[in-house]
N, C-alpha and C positions, 0 to 999 in steps of 0.2 A: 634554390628553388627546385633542384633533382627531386626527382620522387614527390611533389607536395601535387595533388590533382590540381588542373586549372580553375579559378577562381573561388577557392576556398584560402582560407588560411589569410596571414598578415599577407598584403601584396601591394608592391610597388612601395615598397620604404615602410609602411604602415606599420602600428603598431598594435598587438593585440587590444581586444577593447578595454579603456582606461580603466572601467571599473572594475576587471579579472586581474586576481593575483595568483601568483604561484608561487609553491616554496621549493627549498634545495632539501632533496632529505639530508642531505649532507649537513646542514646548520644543527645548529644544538635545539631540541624541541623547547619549543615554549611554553607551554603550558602542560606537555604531555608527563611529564614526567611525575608531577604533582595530583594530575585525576589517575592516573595508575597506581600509584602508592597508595592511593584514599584518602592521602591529608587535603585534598581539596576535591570536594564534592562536584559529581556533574553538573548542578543545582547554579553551584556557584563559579564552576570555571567557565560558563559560557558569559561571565561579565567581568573579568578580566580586562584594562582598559588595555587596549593597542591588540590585543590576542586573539589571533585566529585558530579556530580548533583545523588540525590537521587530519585530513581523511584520505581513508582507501575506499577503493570501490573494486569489488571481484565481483568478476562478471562484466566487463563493461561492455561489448559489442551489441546486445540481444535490444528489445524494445524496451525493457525494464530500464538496466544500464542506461541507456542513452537517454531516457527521460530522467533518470537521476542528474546524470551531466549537463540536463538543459536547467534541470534549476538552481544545483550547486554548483556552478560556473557562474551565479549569477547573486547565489546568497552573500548576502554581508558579512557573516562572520564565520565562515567558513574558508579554508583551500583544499582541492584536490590537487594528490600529491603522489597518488598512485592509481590506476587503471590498469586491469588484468582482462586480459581474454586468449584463452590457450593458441584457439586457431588462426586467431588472428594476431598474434604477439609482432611487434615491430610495428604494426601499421599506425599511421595517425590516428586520432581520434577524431579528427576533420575528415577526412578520409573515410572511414565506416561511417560516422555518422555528418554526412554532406550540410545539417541542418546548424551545425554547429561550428561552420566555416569561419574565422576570426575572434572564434572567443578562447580559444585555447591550443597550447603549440605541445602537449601532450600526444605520447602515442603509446598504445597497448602494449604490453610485458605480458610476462609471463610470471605463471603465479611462483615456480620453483626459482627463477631470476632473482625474488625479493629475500634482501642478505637479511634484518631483521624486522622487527615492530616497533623500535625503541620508539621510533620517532611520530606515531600514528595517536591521535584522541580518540579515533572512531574509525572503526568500519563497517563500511556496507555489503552485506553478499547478496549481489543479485543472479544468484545460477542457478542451474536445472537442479528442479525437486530432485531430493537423493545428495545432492554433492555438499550441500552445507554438512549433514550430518557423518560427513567423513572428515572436512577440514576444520570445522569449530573445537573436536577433540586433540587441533593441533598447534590450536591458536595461546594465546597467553591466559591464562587465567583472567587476568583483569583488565585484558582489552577490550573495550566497549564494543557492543556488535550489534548490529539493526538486520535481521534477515529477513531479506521477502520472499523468499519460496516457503515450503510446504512442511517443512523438517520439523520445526519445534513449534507449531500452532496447539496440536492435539495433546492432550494431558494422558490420555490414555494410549502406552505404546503398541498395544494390539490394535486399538482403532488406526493407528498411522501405520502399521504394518500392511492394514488389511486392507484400506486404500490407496496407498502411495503405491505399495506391489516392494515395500523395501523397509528392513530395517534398521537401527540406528546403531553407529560405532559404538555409541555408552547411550543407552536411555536414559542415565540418571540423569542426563544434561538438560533433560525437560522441563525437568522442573526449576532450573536457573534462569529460565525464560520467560517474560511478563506478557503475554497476549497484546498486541498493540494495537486495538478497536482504540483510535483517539479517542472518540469521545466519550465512551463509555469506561474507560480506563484510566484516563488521565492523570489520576492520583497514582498509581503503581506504576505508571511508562514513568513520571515522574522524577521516581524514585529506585528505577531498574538501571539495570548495568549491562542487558541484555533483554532483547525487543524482537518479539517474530511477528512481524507485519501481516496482517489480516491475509485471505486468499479476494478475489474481487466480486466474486457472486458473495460471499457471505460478509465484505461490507457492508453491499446492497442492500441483503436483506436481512442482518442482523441491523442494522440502523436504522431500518423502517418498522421492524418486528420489536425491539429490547422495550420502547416505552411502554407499547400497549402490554409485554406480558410482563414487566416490573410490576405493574398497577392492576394485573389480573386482570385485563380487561377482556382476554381471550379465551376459547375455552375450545376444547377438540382439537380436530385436526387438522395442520395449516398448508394449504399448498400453493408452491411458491413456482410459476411460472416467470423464468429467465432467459431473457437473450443476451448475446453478446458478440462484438466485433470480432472480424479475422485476427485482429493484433492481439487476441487474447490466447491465440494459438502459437505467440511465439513468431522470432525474426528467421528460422529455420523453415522451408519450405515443405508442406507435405502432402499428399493425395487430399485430405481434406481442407486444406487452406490454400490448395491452387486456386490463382485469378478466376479461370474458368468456371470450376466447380462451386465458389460461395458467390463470384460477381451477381447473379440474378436468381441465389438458392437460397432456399429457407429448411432447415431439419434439426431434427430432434436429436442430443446423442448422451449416454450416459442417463440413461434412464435409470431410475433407484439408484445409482451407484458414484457419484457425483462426487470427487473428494472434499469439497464444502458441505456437503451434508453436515459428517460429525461435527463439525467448525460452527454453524450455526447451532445446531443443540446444545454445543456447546455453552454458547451466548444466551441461549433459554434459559438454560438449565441456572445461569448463573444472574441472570433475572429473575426469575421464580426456582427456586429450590423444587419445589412441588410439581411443576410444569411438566407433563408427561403424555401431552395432546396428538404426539407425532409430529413427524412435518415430509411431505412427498416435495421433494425439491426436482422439476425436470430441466431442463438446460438446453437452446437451442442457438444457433449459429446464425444470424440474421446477415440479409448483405451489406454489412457497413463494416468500415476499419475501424473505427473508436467507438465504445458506451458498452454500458450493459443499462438494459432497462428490465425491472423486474416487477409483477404484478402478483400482489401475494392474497390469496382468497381466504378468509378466516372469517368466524363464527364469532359474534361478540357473548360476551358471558350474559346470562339471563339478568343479573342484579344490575347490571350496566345497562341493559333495555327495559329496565322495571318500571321508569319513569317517565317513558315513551322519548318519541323520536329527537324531541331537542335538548333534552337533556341529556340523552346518548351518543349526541352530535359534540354538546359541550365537553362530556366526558373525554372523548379523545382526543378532540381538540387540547384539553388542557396538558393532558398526558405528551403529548410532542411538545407544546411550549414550555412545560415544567424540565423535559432533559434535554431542549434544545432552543429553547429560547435568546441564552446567550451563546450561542456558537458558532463562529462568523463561517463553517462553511455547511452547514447545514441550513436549506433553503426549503419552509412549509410553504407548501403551495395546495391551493384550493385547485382540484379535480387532478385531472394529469398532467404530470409536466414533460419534456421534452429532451431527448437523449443530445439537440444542438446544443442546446441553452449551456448544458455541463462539461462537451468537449473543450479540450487542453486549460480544464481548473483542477480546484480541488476540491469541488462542492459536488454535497449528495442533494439533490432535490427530492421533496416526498412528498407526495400528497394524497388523499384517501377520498373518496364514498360512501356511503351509508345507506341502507334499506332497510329497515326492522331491524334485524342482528345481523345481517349480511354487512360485513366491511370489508373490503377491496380496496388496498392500500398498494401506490404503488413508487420506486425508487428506481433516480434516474443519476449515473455517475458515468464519468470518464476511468473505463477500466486499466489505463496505464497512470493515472496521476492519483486520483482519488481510492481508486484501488488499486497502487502497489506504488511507486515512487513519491507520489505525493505525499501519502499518507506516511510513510516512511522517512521524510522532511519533517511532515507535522511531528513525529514518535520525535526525532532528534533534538527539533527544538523545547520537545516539554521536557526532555532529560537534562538538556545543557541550560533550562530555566528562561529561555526566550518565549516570548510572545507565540502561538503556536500559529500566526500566522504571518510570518517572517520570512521572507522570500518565496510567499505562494501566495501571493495576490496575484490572479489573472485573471481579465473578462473572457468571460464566454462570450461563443460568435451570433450574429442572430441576424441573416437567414443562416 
């Protein structure tokens, strides 16, 4: 019991929770050795009877990391097997993360510690924008990789230069990487070997914006007023995510210059080819820890209001149930929905308004699950051919 904090961890005889496993990297991999060589497809080794895919996660200590740890400590066919975080190496993983007391007797390494990859199906890098795109040109060729920062979203490497403030070890590596918008993507996360996990405003409002401009329904220029919690600033403390200064503060920051900008244009751009309306995206800090809720103002196109109001109502209506009808975490709701409803899930809630062409559409998500760990679960299981929603069933809270 040295060193374990009080009342976290197995205590008094107890045993970790019965449903968490852990492996030895020391045993011989199971299945790893066969999705690496490519005689067995990612498709098909997540159904593997008895087979658990074996995982790293770099990066564990930050808010990212640790909402990864809360839900693959608890997936069914998965082990973690490896946990990195530089400054905090040696420490439990109960320990930094207090919330996670008895599900696991792991603790943080160091990332130069790790002797090889032989034994790994997948990893996850959860670290500060900048640092994937130094360590993925050091990683194995054909080790599977889910990154959530900032590195490989943008296709264009002057756009990620000219935002990030940094450029990439090899940009050719960009293009190896499949944009992981679950639901917009799914066929290509599917079938990728490498996944850059959306940024969490332009989940938001790439998933409340892709239908209406697939279907041309938009036309001009779109602008996307966003908030978002303290926890979007990261587990690291700063002048503008002290207690004090966001507890009872509301402000604006990154005006035009938003690194999700390109990231949603992105997403336009690959909904309408043609789409060249603009989009003013401004970003602002609300007092709450969890959600981003985003209100996006846009112009409906004239041929869409041709028929007057109900059948311009109909029209977008169909355009959201046409790409999300079937999609267990995408949630249409009639007017606005509510940034409770969506904390610790993996659902995007969206709902819209209508005036003549005026439509004001607006999307409400938990920006550590649905925008960045969650979604990053969901990218795993569509590659490894599980159900995409497979150890990310949580209710939301309500009040």
């Amino acid at each position: 019991m040295e060193g374990r904090p009080l009342g976290l961890g197995p205590l008094g005889g107890q045993q970790v929770h019965p449903q968490v496993e852990f492996c030895e990297l020391g045993q011989r991999p199971r299945i790893s050795s066969a999705v690496r060589d490519g005689s067995l497809p990612l498709g098909e080794a997540g159904s593997q009877a008895g087979s658990k895919l074996r995982l790293g996660i770099l990066g564990g200590s930050g808010y990212g990391g640790g909402e990864l740890l809360r839900i693959l400590l608890l997936h069914p066919h998965v082990e973690v097997c490896l946990v990195t975080a530089e400054s905090r190496a040696g420490r439990r993983v109960d320990e930094v993360h207090p919330n996670l007391g008895g599900l696991t007797d792991l603790s943080l390494t160091s990332l130069q510690d790790t002797p090889d990859w032989t034994g790994f199906d997948l990893l996850f890098l959860a670290l500060p924008h900048g640092r994937s795109g130094q360590i993925v040109p050091k990683l194995p060729s054909d080790l599977p990789l889910i990154d959530l920062a900032g590195d490989f979203r943008l296709r264009n490497p002057r756009q990620a230069e000219d935002y990030y403030g940094s450029g990439h070890a090899d940009p050719s590596l960009l293009q190896s990487f499949v944009y992981g918008l679950s639901e917009i993507n799914a066929p290509a996360i599917a079938s990728a070997r490498r996944v850059a996990n959306p940024g969490c405003f332009a989940t938001a409002i790439s998933l409340a914006l892709y239908p209406l401009a697939a279907r041309g329904l938009i036309e001009g220029r779109v602008i996307a007023d966003a908030k978002t919690g303290s926890s979007g600033s990261g587990a690291e403390p700063r002048e503008t995510t002290h207690h004090p200064r966001r507890a009872n503060s509301f402000y604006a920051y990154k005006p035009f210059r938003h690194q999700h900008l390109p990231e949603v244009e992105q997403v336009l751009r690959q909904a309408d080819p043609q789409w060249d309306g603009g989009l003013v995206l401004q970003t602002h800090s609300a007092p709450m820890v969890r959600g981003i809720f985003a209100t996006l103002y846009c112009r409906l196109h004239e041929d869409a209001a041709a028929g007057g109001a109900e059948k311009a109502e109909a029209a977008v209506e169909e355009a959201f149930q046409k790409h999300y009808g079937d999609q267990p975490f995408v949630r249409l709701r009639r007017g606005s929905p509510d940034v409770n409803w969506v904390k610790n899930t993996n659902c995007a809630d969206i709902g819209w308004v209508l005036s003549g062409r005026d439509l004001i559409v607006f999307s409400a998500i938990d920006n550590l699950v649905k925008g960045a760990a969650g979604q990053a679960v969901q990218n795993m299981n569509l590659m490894f051919g599980w159900p995409p929603t497979t150890g990310l069933i949580f209710a939301g809270s309500h009040p």
